[in-house]
N, C-alpha and C positions, 0 to 999 in steps of 0.2 A: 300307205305306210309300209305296205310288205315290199312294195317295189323299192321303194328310198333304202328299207332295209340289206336289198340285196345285193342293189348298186353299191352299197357302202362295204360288204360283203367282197365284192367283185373288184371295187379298186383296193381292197385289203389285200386281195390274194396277188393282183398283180404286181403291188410292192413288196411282194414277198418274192416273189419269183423274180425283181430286179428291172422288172418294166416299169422306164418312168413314163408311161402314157399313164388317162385316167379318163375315164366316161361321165360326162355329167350330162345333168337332165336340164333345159332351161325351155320351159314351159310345157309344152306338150313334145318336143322335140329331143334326141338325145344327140352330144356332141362328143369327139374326141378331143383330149386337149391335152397338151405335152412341149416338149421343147423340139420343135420342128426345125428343118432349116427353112431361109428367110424366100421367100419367094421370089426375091433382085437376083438372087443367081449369086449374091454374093458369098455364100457359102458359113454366113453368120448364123446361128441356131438362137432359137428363142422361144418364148412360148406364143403357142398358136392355138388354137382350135381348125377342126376339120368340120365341118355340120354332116354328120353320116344322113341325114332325111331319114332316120327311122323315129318311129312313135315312141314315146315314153312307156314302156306297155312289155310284157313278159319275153314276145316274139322280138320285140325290137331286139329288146337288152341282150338277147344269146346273142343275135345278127353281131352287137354293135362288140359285144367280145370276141367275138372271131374276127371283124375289122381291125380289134385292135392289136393281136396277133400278128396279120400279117403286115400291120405299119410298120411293127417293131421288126419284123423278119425284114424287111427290105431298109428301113435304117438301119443295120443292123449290117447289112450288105453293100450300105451306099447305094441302094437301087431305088430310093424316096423317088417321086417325082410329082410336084404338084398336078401335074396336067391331067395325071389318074384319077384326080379327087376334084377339081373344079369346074370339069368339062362343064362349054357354055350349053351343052343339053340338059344336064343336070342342074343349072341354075333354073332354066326359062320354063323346062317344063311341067312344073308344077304351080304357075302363074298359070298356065296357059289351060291347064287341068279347072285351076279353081274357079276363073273368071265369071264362069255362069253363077256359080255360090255366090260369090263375093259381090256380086249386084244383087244378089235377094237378099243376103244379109243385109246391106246397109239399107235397103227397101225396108227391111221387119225392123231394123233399129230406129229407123226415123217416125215409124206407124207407134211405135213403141211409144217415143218419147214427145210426138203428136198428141197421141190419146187425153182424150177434156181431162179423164178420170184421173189420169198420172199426174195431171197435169198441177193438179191441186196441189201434191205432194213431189216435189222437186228433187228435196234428198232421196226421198222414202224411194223414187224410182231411180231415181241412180245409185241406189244400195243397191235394188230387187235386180236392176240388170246386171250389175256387177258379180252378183251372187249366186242369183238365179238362173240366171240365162247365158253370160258369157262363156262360162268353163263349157257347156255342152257345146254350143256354135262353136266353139276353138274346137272342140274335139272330132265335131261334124264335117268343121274345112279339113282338119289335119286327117282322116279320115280317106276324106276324097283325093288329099293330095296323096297318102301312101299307097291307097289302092290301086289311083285313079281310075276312080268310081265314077259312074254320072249321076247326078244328083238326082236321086228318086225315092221314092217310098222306104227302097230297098236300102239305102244306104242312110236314112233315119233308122231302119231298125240295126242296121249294123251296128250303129252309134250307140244307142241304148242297150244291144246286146255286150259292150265292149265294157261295163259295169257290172260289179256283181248283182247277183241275183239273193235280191231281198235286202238291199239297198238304198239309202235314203237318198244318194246323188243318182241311184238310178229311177227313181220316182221323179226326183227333180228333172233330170235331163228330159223326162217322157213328156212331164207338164213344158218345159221348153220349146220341145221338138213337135208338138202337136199345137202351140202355140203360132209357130212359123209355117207348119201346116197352112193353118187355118189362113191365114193369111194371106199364103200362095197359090188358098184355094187346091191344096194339092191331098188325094185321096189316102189316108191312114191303114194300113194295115191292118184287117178285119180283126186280129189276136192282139191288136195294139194294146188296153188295157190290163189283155190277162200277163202281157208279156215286161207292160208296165208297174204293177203290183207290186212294191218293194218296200214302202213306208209305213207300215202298221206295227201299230205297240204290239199286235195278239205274238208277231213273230219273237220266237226263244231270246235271241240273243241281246234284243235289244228294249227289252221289258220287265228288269227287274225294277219297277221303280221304288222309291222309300214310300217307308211308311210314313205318318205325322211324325213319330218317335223320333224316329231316325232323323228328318229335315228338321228334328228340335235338336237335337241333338249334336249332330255336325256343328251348329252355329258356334259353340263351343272351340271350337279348330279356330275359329277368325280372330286373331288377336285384337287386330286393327277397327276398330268403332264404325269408321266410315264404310269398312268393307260386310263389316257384319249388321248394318242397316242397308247396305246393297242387297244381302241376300237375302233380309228380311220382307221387302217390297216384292223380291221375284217371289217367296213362299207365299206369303200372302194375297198374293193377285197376279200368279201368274204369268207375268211381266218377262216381253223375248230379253236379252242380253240390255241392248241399248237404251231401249225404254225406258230402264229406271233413270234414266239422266234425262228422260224427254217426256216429262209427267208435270202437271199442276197437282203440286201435293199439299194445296188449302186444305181441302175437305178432311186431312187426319187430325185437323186439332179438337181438342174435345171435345163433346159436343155438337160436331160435325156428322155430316152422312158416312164421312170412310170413302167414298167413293171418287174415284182417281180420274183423272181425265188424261189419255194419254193423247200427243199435242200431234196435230198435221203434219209435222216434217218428221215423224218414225215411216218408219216402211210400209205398214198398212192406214195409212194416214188416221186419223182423231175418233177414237174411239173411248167409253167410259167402261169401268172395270170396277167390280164390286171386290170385298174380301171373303175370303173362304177358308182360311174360320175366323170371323170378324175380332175373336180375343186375340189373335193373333198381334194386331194392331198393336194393342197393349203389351202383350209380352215379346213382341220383337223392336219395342220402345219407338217405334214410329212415330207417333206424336210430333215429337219433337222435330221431325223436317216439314210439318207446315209452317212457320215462320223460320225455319233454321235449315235450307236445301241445302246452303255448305258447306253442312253434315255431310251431307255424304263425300267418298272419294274425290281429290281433285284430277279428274276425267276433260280432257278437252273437248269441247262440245259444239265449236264452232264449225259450222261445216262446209266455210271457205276454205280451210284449211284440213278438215279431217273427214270421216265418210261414217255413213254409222256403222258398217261392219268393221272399222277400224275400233270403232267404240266398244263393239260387242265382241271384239277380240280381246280388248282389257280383261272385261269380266272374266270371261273363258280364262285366263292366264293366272287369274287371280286365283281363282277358282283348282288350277292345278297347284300355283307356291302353294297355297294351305293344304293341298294336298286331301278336297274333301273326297269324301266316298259318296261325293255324286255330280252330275255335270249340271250346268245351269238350265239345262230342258230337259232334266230330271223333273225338277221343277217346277216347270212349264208344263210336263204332263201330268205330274201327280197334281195340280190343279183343277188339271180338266177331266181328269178321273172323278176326282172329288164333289165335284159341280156335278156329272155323272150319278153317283152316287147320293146323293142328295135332292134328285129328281128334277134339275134345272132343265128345262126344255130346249135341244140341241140348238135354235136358233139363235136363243140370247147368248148360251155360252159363245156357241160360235163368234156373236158380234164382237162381245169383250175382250174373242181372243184375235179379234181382228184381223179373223181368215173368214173364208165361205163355207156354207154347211157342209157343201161334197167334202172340203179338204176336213172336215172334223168328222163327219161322220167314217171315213176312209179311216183316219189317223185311230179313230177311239173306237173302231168297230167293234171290237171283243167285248169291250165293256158295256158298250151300248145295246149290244143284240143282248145281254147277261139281264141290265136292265130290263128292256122290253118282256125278255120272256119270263124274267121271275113278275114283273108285276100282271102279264096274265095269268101266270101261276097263282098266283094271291088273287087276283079275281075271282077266279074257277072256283077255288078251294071255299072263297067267300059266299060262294053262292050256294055251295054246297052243303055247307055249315047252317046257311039263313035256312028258318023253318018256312 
């Protein structure tokens, strides 16, 4: 976000100053784009892009504004000349950089989409690669091509140093890149994990979560019925984004257990999920979507046609028009706080929340070590109290 902000920044100022170039970012890459002349020689101008080969990334962006300076100084002079910007070295040689990646890569993608266990769940792993795993491997190639690095230990840790520090994409990337490791067989960086450490609630900035009050509360902001039984299924079980549209929601009719089945094609495939606070049910009017699902939003769910982080982009969107005072893994965590606090033993929350115990116990560490040590504290004190 601070980079999109500055770039936006950067092409402000150059139209102030009467440069009509402008620097845009198209994927990991950043380009020049403006009204150039035509590269026939015909002397007709239009718009073109230049691809500068610089990273989307702090260092690029000064680079790619001093390129764009001196485009405009030599159009400016009539001394343009494409042959300075398309040299056939500058196309091939970063092909030629990447080619040893770019066979492990499609190596780890195919091991990926191999795998029995993926295999189960078809979308659910073609979200997790999408989401999980591609932005890093982009960032890994783009990496060795702006270095031209050789693909080693050394240039995994480059990659994950190239994220901030204390970082939920740099957690993710670490889990990516030790992923592909493993796989290549290839040795980790002995500080790998301490360097990897960026996803935890304990950290300031990304740990206020609501209270009960407050996640009662907000619900209020949702004008729309379908959208405020959205968010009542995430409060009450915890539920990622997508999920709530990929649930067997029988069990909340009366009389019923409450308890959710969330179905094999989500992303950590078919898991079951209790409520936490089961009155919840009742006052976030749930009920009603065991014989009545299309209650909820009309969400496209087909996923010949859509992806589930496309689905779990809805919510998130929703979630900003209402403009609530919390994000949808707000949520997600103040659930698994709750569970937490309530004494459920880290293995079943773990299941319901349809991650591994490392990643809950890592994610809920503050709260869980607070647990453990107050309830030997009430041990001790118990014992000490007994005559």
């Amino acid at each position: 976000m601070e980079l999109s902000n500055e770039l936006i920044n950067i092409n402000r100022a150059l139209a102030d100053s009467g440069i009509n170039l402008r620097i845009e970012q198209r994927g990991q890459w950043l380009n020049l784009r403006g009204a150039l002349p035509c590269r026939n020689g015909t002397g007709l101008i239009k718009t073109q892009r230049i691809s500068l080969q610089l990273l989307a990334e702090q260092k690029g962006l000064k680079e790619a504004e001093r390129i764009v300076q001196l485009v405009h100084y030599q159009l400016q002079r009539k001394q343009f000349d494409w042959s300075q910007w398309t040299t056939k070295s500058t196309r091939k040689q970063p092909e030629q950089i990447a080619t040893g990646l770019r066979e492990a890569l499609v190596s780890f993608e195919e091991a990926f989409f191999t795998d029995p266990y993926r295999r189960r769940s078809p979308a659910g792993s073609r979200s997790t690669w999408t989401s999980a795993y591609l932005p890093y491997l982009r960032r890994l190639k783009a990496l060795a091509v702006n270095k031209q690095s050789c693909f080693d230990s050394d240039l995994l840790k480059d990659t994950l140093a190239s994220y901030a520090d204390g970082s939920r994409s740099r957690q993710q990337c670490a889990t990516a890149l030790a992923a592909l490791a493993r796989h290549l067989e290839m040795t980790l960086p002995e500080d790998w994990r301490a360097e990897a450490d960026g996803y935890g609630l304990h950290q300031a900035r990304f740990r206020q979560l609501p209270s009960d009050k407050q996640i009662i509360e907000a619900v209020e902001r949702i004008p729309n019925p379908g959208w405020r039984l959205a968010y009542g299924l995430m409060a009450t079980y915890g539920l990622r984004n997508h999920e709530v549209f990929f649930c067997d929601l029988a069990a909340l009719a009366k009389g019923e257990d409450q308890v959710l089945r969330v179905l094999p094609n989500t992303k950590t495939g078919e898991h079951q999920v209790w409520p936490f606070h089961p009155d919840w049910v009742e006052h976030f009017e749930l009920e009603q979507l065991a014989n009545n699902a299309q209650a909820l939003p009309p969400v496209n769910v087909d996923l010949r046609h859509t992806t589930l982080q496309q689905v779990g982009r809805r919510v998130s969107e929703q979630f900003r028009r209402y403009q609530l005072p919390l994000t949808p893994y707000n949520l997600r965590h103040a659930w698994a706080v709750r569970t937490i606090h309530i004494g459920l033993p880290d293995t079943v929350a773990a299941r319901m929340m349809g991650h591994s115990v490392a990643i809950h116990t890592r994610t809920y560490h503050h709260w869980i070590t607070r647990r453990d040590q107050q309830q030997a504290v009430d041990a001790a004190l118990a014992r000490q109290l007994s005559p």
